[in-house]
N, C-alpha and C positions, 0 to 999 in steps of 0.2 A: 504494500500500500504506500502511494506518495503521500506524504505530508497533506492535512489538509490545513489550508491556508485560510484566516477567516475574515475578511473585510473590516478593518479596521471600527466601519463605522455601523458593523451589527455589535461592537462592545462596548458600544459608548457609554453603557448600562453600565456594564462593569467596571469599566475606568471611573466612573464615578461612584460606585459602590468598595472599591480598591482606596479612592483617595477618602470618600470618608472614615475608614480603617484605618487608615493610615494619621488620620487626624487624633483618631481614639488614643490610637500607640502613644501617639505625644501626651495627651489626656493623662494615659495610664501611669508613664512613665514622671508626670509632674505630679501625679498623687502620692507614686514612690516617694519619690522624694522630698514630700510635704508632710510624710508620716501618714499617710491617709489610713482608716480603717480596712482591716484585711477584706473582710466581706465587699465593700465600698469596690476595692481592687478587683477581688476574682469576679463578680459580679460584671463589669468593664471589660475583663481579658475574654470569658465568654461571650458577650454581646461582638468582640473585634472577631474571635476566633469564627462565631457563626457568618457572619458579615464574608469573611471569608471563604469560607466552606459553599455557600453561595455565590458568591462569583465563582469558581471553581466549576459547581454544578452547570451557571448560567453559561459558561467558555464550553462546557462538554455538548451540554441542549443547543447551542448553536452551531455548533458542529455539527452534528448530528442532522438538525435542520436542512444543513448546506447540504450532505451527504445524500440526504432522502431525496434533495432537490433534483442532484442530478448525479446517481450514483456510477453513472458509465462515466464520468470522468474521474471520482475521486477514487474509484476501485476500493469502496471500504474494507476492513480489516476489524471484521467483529472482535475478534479478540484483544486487539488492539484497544479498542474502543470500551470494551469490556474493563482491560488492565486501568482505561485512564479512570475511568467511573467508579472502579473501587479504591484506586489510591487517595480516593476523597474519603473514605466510608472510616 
């Protein structure tokens, strides 16, 4: 299977779902450092972790999408596809 390639501007979703996480991190990271309540923390590190695990899913369903779309070009590779879907799990 060749790589499938996915149009920048089907993950615009995600690039924006990426930089909000991204923002939390620093959030997280100034609570550290403020002393914050543990709870307060891990509470935060899971809301970035899901946040992520989510874009992740939304990069594989867009693929997938492209794939369905027109699979005599991208010659999918179920198992392939299979392996990326669980490295989220």
């Amino acid at each position: 299977m060749s790589d499938v390639k996915i149009d920048p501007n089907d993950l615009s979703a995600v690039g924006a779902r990426l930089k909000r996480a991204q923002g939390q991190l620093g959030g997280i990271v100034a609570m550290i450092e403020a002393g914050r309540d543990c709870e307060d923390i891990v509470t935060q590190l899971a809301a970035v972790s899901k946040a992520v695990d989510r874009a992740g899913f939304q990069v594989i369903a867009t693929g997938l999408r492209q794939c369905m779309a027109d699979p005599d070009q991208t010659g999918v590779d179920v198992a392939k596809l299979e392996k990326l879907f669980l490295s989220l799990a």
